[in-house]
C-alpha positions in Angstrom: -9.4 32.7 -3.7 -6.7 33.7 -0.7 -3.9 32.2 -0.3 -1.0 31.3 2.2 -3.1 33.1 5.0 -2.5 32.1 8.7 -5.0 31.4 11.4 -4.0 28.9 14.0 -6.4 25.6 14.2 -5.0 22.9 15.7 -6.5 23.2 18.7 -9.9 24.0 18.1 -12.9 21.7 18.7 -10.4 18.9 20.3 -11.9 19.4 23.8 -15.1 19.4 25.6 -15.3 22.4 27.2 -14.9 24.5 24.2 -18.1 27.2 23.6 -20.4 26.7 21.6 -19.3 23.7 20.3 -21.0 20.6 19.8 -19.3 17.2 18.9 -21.5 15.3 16.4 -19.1 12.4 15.0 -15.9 10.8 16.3 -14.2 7.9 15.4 -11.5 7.1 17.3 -10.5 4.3 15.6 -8.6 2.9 18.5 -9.6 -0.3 18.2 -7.2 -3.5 18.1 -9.7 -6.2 17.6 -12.6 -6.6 15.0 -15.7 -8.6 15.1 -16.8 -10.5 11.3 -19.7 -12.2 10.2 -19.2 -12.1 6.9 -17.5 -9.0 6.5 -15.3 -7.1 9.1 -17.4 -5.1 11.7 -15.2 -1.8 12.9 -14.3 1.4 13.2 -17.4 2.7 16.0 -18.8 5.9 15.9 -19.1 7.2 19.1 -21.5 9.4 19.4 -24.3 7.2 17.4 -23.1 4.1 18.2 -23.0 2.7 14.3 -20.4 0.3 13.6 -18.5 0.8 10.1 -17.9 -2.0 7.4 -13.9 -2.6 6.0 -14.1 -3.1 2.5 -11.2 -4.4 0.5 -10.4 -7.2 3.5 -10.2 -10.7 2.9 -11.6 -13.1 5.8 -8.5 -14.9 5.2 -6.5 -12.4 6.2 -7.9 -11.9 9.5 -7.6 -8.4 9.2 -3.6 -8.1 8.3 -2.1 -7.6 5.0 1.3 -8.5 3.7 2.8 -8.6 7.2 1.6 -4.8 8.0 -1.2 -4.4 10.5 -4.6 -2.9 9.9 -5.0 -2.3 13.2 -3.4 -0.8 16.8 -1.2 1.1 15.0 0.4 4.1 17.2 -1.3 7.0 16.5 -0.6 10.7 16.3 -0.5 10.9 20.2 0.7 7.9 21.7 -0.5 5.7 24.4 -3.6 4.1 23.6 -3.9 6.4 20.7 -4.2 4.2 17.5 -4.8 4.2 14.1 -5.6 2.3 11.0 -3.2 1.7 8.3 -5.6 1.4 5.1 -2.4 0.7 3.1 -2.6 -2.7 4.3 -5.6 -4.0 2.1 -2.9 -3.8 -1.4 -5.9 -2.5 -3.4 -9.2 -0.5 -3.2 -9.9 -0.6 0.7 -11.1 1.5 3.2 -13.7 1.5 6.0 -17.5 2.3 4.8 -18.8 3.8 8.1 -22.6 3.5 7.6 -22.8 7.3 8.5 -25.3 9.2 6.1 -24.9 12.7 6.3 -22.0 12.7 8.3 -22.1 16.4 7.2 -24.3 18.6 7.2 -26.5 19.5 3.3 -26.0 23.7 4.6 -25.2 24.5 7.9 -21.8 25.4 9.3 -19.1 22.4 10.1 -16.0 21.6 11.1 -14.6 17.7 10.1 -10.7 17.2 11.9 -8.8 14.2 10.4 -5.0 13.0 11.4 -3.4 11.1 8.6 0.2 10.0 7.8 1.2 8.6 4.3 4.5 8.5 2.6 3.2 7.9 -0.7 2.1 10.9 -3.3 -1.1 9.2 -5.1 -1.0 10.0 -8.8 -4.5 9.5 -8.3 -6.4 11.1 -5.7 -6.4 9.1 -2.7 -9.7 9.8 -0.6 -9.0 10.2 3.1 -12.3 10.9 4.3 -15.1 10.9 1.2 -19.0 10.2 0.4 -17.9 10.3 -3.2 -20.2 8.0 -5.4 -20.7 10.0 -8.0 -23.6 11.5 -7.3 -25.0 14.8 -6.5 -23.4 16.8 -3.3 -20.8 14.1 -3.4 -17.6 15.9 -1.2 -14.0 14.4 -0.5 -10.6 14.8 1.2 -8.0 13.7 -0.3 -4.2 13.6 -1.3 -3.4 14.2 -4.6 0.7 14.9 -5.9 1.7 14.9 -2.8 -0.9 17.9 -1.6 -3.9 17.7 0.7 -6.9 18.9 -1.0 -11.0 19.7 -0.4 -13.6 19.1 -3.0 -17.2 19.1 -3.0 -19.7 19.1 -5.9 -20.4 23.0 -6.5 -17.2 23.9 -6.3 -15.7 26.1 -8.8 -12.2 24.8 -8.0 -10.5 22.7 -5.4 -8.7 23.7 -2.0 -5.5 22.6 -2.1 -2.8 22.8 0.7 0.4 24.5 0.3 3.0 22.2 1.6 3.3 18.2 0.6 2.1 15.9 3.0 3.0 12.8 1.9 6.4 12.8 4.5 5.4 10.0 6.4 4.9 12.4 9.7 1.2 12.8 11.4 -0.8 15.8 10.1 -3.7 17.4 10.9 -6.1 17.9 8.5 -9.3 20.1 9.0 -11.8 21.4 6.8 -15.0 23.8 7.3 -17.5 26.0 6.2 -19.1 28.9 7.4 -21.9 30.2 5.2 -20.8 29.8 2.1 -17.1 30.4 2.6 -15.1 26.6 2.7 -11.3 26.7 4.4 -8.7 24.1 4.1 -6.1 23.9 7.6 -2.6 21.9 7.5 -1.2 21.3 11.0 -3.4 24.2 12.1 -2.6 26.8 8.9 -5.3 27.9 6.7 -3.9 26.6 3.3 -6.7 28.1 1.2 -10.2 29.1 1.4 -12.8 29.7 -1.4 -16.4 31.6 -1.5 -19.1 28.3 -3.1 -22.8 29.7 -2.8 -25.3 26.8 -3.2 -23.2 24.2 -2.2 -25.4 21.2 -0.8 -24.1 18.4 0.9 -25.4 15.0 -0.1 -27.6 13.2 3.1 -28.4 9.8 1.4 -24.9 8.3 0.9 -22.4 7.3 4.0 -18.8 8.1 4.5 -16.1 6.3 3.3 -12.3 6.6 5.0 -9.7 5.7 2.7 -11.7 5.2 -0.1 -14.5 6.7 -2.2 -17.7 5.7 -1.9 -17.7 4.5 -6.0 -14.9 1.8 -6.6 -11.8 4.2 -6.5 -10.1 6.7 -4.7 -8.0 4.3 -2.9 -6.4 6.1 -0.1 -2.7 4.2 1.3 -1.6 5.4 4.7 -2.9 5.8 8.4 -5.9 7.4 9.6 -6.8 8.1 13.0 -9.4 10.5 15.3 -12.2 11.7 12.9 -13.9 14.0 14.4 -17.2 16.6 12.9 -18.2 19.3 15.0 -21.4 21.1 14.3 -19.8 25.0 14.1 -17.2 26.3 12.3 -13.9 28.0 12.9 -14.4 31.8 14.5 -16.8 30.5 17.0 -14.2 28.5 19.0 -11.6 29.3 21.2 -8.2 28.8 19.7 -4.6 28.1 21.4 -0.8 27.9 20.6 0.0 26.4 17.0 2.5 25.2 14.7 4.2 22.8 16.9 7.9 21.3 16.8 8.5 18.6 17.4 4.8 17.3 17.4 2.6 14.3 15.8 5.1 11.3 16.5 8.0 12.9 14.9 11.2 11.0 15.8 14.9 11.3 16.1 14.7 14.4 17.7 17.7 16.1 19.4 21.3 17.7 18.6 23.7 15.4 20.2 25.9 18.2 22.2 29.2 16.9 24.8 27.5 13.8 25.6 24.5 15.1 26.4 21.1 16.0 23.7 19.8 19.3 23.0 15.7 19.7 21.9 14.6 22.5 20.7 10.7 23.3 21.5 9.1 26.1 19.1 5.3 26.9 18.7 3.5 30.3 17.8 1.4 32.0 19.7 -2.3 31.8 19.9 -4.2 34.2 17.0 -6.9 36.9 17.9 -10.2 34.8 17.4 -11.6 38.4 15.8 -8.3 39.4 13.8 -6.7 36.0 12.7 -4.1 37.9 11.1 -3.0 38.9 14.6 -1.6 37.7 18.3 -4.0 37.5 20.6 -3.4 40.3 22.4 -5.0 38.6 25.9 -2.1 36.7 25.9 0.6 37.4 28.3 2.8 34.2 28.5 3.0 30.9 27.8 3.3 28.1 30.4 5.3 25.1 28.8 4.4 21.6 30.4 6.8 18.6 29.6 6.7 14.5 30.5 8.9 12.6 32.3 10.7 10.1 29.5 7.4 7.8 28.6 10.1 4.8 28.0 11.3 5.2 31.8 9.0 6.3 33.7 5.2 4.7 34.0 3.9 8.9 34.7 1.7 9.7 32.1 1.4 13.3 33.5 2.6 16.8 32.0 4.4 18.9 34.8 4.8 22.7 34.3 8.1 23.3 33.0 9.1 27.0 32.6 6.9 30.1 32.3 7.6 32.1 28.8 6.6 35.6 28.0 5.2 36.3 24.8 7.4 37.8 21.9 7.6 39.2 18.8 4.2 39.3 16.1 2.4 36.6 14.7 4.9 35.0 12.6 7.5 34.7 15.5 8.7 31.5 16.8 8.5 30.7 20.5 11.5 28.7 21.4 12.4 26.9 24.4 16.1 24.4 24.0 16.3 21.7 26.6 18.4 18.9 27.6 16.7 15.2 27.4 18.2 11.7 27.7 18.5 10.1 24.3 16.1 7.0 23.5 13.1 9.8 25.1 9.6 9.3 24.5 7.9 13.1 25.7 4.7 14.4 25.5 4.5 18.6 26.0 1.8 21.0 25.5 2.0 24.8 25.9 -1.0 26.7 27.8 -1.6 30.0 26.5 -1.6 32.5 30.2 -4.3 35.3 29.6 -4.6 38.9 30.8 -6.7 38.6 34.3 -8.1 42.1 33.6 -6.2 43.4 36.8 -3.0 44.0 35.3 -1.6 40.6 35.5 -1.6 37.2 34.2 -4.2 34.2 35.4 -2.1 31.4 36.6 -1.2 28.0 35.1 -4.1 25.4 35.3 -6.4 28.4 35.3 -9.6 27.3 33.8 -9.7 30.7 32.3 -6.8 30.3 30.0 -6.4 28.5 26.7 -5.3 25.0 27.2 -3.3 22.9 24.9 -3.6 20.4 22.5 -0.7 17.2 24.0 2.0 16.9 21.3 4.2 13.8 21.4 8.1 13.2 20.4 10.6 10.6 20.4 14.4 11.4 20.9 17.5 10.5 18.8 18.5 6.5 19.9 21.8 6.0 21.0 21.4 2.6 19.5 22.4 1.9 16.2 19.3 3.2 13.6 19.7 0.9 10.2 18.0 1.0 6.7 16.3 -1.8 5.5 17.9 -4.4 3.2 16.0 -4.9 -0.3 14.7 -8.3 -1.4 16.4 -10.4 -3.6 15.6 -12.3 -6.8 18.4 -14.9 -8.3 19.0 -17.9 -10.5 19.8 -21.1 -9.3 23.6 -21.2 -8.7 24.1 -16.9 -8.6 25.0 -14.7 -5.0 22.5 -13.3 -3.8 23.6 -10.0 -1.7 21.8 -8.1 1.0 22.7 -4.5 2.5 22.5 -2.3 5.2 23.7 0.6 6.0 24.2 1.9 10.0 23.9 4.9 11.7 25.4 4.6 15.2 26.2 7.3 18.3 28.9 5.0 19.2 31.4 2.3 18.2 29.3 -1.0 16.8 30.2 -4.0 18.4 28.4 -6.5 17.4 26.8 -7.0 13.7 24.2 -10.0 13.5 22.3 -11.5 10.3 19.3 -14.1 10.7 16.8 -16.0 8.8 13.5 -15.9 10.0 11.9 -19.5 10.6 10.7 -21.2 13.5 12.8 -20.1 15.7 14.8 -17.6 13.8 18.3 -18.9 13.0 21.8 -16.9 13.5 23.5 -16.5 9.7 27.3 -16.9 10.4 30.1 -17.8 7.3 30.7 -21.2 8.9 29.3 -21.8 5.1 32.0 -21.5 2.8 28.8 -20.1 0.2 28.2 -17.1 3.5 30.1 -14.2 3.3 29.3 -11.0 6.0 31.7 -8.0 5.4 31.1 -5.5 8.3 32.2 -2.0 9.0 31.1 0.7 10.8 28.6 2.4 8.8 27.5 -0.8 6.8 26.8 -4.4 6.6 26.5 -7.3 3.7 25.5 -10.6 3.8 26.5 -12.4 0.8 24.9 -15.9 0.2 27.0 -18.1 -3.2 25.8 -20.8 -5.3 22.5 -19.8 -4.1 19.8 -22.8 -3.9 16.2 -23.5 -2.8 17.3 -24.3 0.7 18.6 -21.0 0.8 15.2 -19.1 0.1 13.1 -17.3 3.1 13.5 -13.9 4.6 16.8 -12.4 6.2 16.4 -9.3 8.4 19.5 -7.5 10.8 20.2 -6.3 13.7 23.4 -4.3 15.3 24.6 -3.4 18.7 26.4 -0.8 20.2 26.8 0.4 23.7 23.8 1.8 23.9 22.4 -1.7 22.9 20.4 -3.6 20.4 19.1 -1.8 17.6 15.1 -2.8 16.2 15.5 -5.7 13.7 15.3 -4.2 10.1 12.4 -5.4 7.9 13.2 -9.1 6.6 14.0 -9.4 3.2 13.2 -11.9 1.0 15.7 -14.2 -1.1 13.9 -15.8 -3.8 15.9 -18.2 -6.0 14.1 -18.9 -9.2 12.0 -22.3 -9.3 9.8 -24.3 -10.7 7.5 -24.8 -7.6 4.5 -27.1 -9.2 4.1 -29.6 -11.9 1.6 -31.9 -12.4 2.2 -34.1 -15.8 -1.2 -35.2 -15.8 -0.1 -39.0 -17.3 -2.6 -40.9 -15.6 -2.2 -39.6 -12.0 -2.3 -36.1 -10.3 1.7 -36.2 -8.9 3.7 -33.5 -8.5 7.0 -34.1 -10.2 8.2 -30.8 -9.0 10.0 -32.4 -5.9 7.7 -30.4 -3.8 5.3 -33.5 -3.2 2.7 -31.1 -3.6 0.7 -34.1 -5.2 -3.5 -33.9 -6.0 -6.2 -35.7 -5.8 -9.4 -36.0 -9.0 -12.4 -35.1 -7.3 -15.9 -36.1 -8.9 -18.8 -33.6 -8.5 -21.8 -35.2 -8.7 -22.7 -38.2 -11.2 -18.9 -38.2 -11.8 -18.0 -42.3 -12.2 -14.9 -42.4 -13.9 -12.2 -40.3 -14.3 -11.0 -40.1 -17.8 -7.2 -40.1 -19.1 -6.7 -39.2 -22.8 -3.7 -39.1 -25.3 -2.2 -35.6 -24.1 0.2 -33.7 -25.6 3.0 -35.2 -24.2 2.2 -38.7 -22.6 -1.5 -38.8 -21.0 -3.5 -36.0 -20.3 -7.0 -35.2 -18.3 -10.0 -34.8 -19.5 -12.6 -33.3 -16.8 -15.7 -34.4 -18.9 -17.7 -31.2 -16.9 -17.5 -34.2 -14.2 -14.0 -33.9 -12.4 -11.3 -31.8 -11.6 -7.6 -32.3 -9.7 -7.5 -30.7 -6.6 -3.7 -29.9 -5.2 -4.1 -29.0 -1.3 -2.4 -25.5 -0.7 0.6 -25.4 0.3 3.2 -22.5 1.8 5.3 -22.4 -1.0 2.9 -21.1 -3.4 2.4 -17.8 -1.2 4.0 -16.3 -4.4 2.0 -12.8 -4.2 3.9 -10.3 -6.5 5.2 -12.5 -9.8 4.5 -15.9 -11.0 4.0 -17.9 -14.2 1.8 -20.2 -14.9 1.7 -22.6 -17.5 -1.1 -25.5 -18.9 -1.7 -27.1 -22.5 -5.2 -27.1 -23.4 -7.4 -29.3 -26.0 -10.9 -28.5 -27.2 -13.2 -27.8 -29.4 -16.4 -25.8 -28.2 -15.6 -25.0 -24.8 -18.4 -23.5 -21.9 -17.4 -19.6 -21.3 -15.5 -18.6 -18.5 -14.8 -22.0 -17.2 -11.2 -22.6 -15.2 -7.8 -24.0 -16.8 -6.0 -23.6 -13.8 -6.4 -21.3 -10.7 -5.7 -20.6 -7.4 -8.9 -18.4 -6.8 -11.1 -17.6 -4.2 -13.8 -14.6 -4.1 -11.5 -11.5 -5.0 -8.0 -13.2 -4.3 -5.3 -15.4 -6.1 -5.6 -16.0 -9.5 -6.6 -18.1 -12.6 -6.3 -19.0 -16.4 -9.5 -20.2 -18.0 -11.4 -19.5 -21.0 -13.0 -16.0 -21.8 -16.9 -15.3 -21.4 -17.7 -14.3 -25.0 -15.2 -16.4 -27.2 -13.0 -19.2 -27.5 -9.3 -17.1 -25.8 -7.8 -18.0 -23.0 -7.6 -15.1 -20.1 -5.3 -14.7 -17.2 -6.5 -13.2 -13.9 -4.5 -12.0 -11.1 -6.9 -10.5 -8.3 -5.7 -7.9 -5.9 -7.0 -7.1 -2.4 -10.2 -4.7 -3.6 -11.6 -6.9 -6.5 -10.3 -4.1 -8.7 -9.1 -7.2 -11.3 -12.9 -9.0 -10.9 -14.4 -7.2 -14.1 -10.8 -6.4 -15.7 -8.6 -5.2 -16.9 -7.8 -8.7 -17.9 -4.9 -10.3 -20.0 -6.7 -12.2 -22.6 -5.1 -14.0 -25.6 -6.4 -13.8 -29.5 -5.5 -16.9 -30.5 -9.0 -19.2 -30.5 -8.3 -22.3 -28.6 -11.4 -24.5 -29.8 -9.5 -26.1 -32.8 -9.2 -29.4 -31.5 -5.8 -28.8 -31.2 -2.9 -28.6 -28.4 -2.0 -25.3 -27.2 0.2 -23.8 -24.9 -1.9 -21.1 -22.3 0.9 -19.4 -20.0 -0.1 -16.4 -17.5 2.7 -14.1 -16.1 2.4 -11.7 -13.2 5.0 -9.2 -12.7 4.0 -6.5 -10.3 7.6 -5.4 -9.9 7.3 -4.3 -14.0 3.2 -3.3 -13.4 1.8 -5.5 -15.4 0.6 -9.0 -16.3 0.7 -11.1 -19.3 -1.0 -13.7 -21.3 1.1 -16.0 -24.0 -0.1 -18.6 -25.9 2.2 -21.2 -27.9 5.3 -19.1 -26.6 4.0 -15.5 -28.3 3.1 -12.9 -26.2 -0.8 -12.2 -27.0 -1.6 -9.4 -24.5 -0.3 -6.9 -21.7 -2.7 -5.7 -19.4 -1.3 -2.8 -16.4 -0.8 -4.1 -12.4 -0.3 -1.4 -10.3 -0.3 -3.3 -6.7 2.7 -4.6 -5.0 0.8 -8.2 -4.6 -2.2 -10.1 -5.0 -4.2 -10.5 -1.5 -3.0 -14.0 0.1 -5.8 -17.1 0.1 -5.4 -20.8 1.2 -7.6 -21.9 -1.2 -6.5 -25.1 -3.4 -5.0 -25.1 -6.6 -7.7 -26.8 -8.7 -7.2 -28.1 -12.8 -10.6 -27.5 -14.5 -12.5 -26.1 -11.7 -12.3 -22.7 -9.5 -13.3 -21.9 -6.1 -15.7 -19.1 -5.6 -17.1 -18.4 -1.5 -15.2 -21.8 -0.2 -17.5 -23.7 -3.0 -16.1 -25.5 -6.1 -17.4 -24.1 -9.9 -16.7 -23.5 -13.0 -15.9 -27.6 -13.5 -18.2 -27.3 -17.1 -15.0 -27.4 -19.3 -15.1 -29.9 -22.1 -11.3 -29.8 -22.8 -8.6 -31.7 -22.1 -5.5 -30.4 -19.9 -2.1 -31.3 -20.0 1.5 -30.5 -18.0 0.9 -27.8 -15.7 3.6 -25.9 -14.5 3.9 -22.9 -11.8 7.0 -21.4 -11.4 7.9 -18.5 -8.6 8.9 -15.9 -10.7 8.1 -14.0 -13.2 9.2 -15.4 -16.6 10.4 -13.3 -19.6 9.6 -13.6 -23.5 12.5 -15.5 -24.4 11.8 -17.9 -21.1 8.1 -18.6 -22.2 9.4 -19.0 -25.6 12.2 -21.2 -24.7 9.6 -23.6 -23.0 7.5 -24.0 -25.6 10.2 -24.7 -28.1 11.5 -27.4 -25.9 8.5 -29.5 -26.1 6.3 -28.0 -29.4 9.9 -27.5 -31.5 9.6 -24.8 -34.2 11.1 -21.3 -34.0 9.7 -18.3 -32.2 10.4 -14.5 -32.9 10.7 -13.3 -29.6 11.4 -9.6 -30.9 12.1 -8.3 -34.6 15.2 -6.6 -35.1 15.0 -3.3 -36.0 17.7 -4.1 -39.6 15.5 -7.4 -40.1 14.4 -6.0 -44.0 14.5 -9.5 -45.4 15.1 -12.9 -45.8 15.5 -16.4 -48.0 12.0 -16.2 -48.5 12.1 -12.1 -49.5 9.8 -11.6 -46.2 11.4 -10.5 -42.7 13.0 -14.0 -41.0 13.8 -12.4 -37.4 17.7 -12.9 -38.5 19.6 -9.7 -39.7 22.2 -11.3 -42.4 23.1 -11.7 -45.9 19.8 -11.2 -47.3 19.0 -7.9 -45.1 22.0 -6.6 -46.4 21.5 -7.5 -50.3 17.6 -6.1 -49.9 19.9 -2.6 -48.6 22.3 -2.8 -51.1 20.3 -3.0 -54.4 18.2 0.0 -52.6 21.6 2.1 -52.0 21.6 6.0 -53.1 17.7 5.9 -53.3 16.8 9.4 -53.1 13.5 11.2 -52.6 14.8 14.7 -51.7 13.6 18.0 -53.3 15.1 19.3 -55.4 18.3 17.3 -54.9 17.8 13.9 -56.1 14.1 13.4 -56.4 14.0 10.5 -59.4 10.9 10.6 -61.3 
């Protein structure tokens, strides 16, 4: 396997007059609209005219996740360049783009893919991927931060030298020629490997952000696929390594008032020696924009003519002076030998144009980090954060919560404090109450004018958002006047009211349920508990508690499929939770006696839980920020499945639900139960707890822990030392 050996690429295949080359795929995914009928229809292939798939993508969600759009994203090179952002879907999601044999089983190929992603995928994240397992299966991907090639006949995989995972646009190109596969970064070969008998599979299609078998889940943009049917040394190739390039931004050195960018490329590589400058190459014609954000010129002017220097790990530089707040575009077009002693001019046909690389400049407003959401008790200050970095004196620092319209946060309030400087900003909010909770973003201005609003943040103050006692009506006593209805299915007459476990209690009779209507304030995504007391003896598998549940979102506490526990479900965006893992108690409900059922989601902790009678039963792993958003109802002894009501077979009767917008701890469940059931709970045995009253450990290290130590003192079991026989 070689290593670390450079041969330009960026610029190969990426336009049409190149020889020999023949574009047989490209997805520009440019588009900022999707059609659905049933799932979402998108992502085009050009060439064939096949429309992709999304999977992972609720119909709710019209296509946007968590406030982050799918689609028209900017992509590497501006304009009407855009690009997905498959880290939108909070799960297992991706486009399936009905492609078979996007490559081909034998034959030579080259597959260019731009990507950005800031995260590092403990797992391998599949950028572009037929993987399903099966023979010839092949995938990009990111794992640990690097870029790396596999395909089944590999003997190892190709993996790229540098991280990617920087949040910047990169270039990512694989081919083969014969049997000899190379892996490109931003245009340098990162490694290369020798596989004879490597067959692509035909009968599968391509995935993009996502394997083809349930995995593989991909979080970041993608944008321009393109598959050529050659590969690398039969293509013309141009200047390389670029900077600044792929929508890199705050670029410039601030320098007497005015901004300094330097430009820096290397020169095109001999197509026969890569390991060489191209020696047809006489200079290089540098072509530059007008500023993009004042001017309405899309076109690249030429600039300055360069000669070449230097070998073929030399930098060509070029510094100029731009306005700050800049949006560029620049290419550089490689001036060949005319075979008559000089050099063909610039737009020649005969040279070797350039691939367009785009660049923002450093803002002279104020640039500001985000503040970080906020989780807080009733009655405790909840404080957000900002830091500032500004060109010039800030004049002007501004808080607001977001609402309908957006409201100016000023310390009118004796509970709002906002301590400014010039580097930083904190709002402070005291005695912190329900009114108080929403989303608070920040702005700042300075001569140069208004910075972008940071990312909202949310204040959450702990509370208990649902309750629904269940004595003989459906009201919510929460204060939320989230109050439901009993619905009948049919043959339903009467609904029935039993003795409950504290007052009345429901009884669905596998004829009704309570349907609750939803409402905004249980958009609780990322960590919730939810609590129900449950009667029964033989109860019918898998039917609903309580849920919030439709298809593969929300989520729901009912009884397991094979035994009498309860389970807690908490769905994310992909389905990934639909056949586990789930949180499922051990305790076995059909005794004809009350229990307490309580399900916890805390995705900031990774996991979710399942209690019963205030002791923890099970801990099951969550690794997504936040269940996928539904409107579908909250429903007592039923579940919604594809807008239709099931699972209203449970023979049980259901008492004092409870939802609360937080996560709850051991000692909170705990504490609840107690309050209502009595008794004691051991939350967590102390590590000295030996003993008690009883001889047996009583949670409670004292007297008798002590005594147990003391009548053991100066027990030895050394050798030779002490050892008593």
């Amino acid at each position: 396997m070689v290593k670390k050996f450079c041969f330009t690429f960026s610029f190969i295949l990426l336009f049409a007059g190149i020889s020999g080359a023949s574009l047989k795929h490209h997805w520009p995914l440019d588009e900022t609209t999707l059609d659905y009928d049933g799932t979402w229809i998108g992502a085009k292939e050009l060439i064939t005219g096949i429309e992709g798939k999304m999977f992972g993508y609720a119909s709710e969600s019209d296509v946007t996740q968590s406030g982050i759009k799918l689609l028209g994203n900017p992509g590497p090179q501006g304009g009407s360049d855009y690009a997905y952002d498959l880290e939108t879907d909070g799960g297992i999601g991706g486009v399936a783009t009905q492609v078979y044999g996007a490559l081909p089983a034998t034959s030579d190929f080259t597959a260019v893919i731009w990507f950005k992603t800031s995260l590092p995928h403990a797992s391998q994240g599949h950028i572009f991927s037929n993987n399903s397992g099966q023979a010839g299966r092949c995938n990009l991907f990111i794992h640990n931060s690097m870029l790396g090639l596999w395909a089944d006949g590999f003997s190892s995989t190709l993996s790229s030298e540098e991280a990617v995972d920087d949040g910047n646009w990169h270039e990512a190109t694989f081919s083969r020629k014969g049997s000899t596969f190379y892996l490109f970064l931003d245009g340098t070969l990162q490694d290369t490997g020798d596989f004879p008998g490597v067959s692509i599979d035909q009968s599968t299609f391509w995935m993009m952000g996502r394997q083809r078998s349930w995995g593989g889940d991909y979080e970041g943009m993608v944008s321009d696929v393109k598959v050529y049917d050659t590969n690398y040394t039969q293509v013309s190739t141009g200047a390389w390594n670029p900077a600044p390039a792929a929508e890199q931004i705050e670029v410039g050195t601030p320098n007497n008032g005015g901004l300094d960018v330097q430009l820096s490329w290397q020169t095109a590589r001999d197509p026969e020696n890569p390991d060489a400058v191209n020696p047809d190459v006489n200079v290089h014609y540098l072509y530059l924009s007008d500023n993009q954000n004042t001017s309405s010129d899309p076109n690249l002017y030429l600039f300055d003519t360069i000669p070449v220097t230097g070998d073929k790990d030399t930098l060509q530089t070029k510094t100029l002076s731009l306005d700050y707040d800049g949006h560029y575009y620049w290419k550089v077009e490689e001036g060949l030998d005319d075979g008559a002693g000089g050099t063909y001019p610039a737009g020649s046909e005969n040279n070797i144009d350039g691939l367009k690389w785009r660049f923002e400049t450093l803002a002279s407003v104020p640039l500001l980090t985000d503040p970080s959401d906020q989780m807080v008790d009733p009655g405790e200050t909840a404080a957000f954060s900002v830091e500032i970095d500004s060109l010039g004196p800030v004049n002007q620092w501004n808080w607001y919560k977001q609402g309908d319209p957006d409201t100016l946060v000023d310390d009118s309030d004796s509970d709002i404090t906002i301590t400014n400087t010039q580097t930083s900003s904190t709002l402070e909010i005291a005695d912190a109450d329900e009114a108080d909770g929403g989303f608070y973003y920040f702005e700042a201005v300075n001569d140069g004018g208004q910075s972008e609003p940071t990312t909202a943040a949310e204040l959450r103050v702990k509370a208990l958002i649902g309750h629904w006692k269940l004595d003989g009506t459906a009201a919510d006593s929460s204060g939320n006047g989230n109050n439901g209805t009993v619905q009948a299915v049919e043959g339903g007459s009467n609904p029935q009211w039993v003795d409950g476990f504290d007052g009345q209690a429901f009884y669905p009779d596998e004829q009704y349920y309570v349907q609750i209507p939803h409402d905004s304030i249980f958009n609780v995504l990322d960590s919730l508990t939810v609590s129900v007391w449950v009667k029964g003896g033989i109860m019918n598998p898998n039917c609903p508690f309580v849920a919030k549940h439709e298809f593969i979102s929300g989520w729901m506490l009912n009884r397991t499929g094979s035994a009498g526990n309860a389970r807690f479900i908490a769905r994310d965006a992909a389905n990934y939770h639909r056949y586990g893992p789930f949180a499922i108690g051990s305790t076995d409900l059909q005794d004809e006696q009350w229990h307490q059922v309580v399900g916890v989601l805390d995705s900031a902790n990774g996991h979710y839980r399942i209690y019963v009678d205030g002791v923890l039963e099970d801990t099951q792993p969550y690794d997504h920020t936040q269940m996928v958003f539904n409107d579908a109802p909250i429903l007592i002894g039923a579940s919604q499945f594809n807008d239709a009501i099931n699972g209203f077979a449970l023979n049980a009767a259901l008492d004092d639900v409870k939802i609360y917008n937080y996560a709850k701890d051991p000692v909170e469940v705990a504490q609840d139960y107690t309050s209502m059931a009595g008794g004691e709970i051991c939350v967590e045995r102390p590590a000295l707890d030996i003993s008690g009253e009883a001889g047996e450990p009583d949670c409670v290290v004292d007297m008798w822990d002590l005594l147990e130590l003391s009548e053991n003192w100066l027990d030895c079991a050394l050798v030779p030392e002490c050892y008593l026989y």
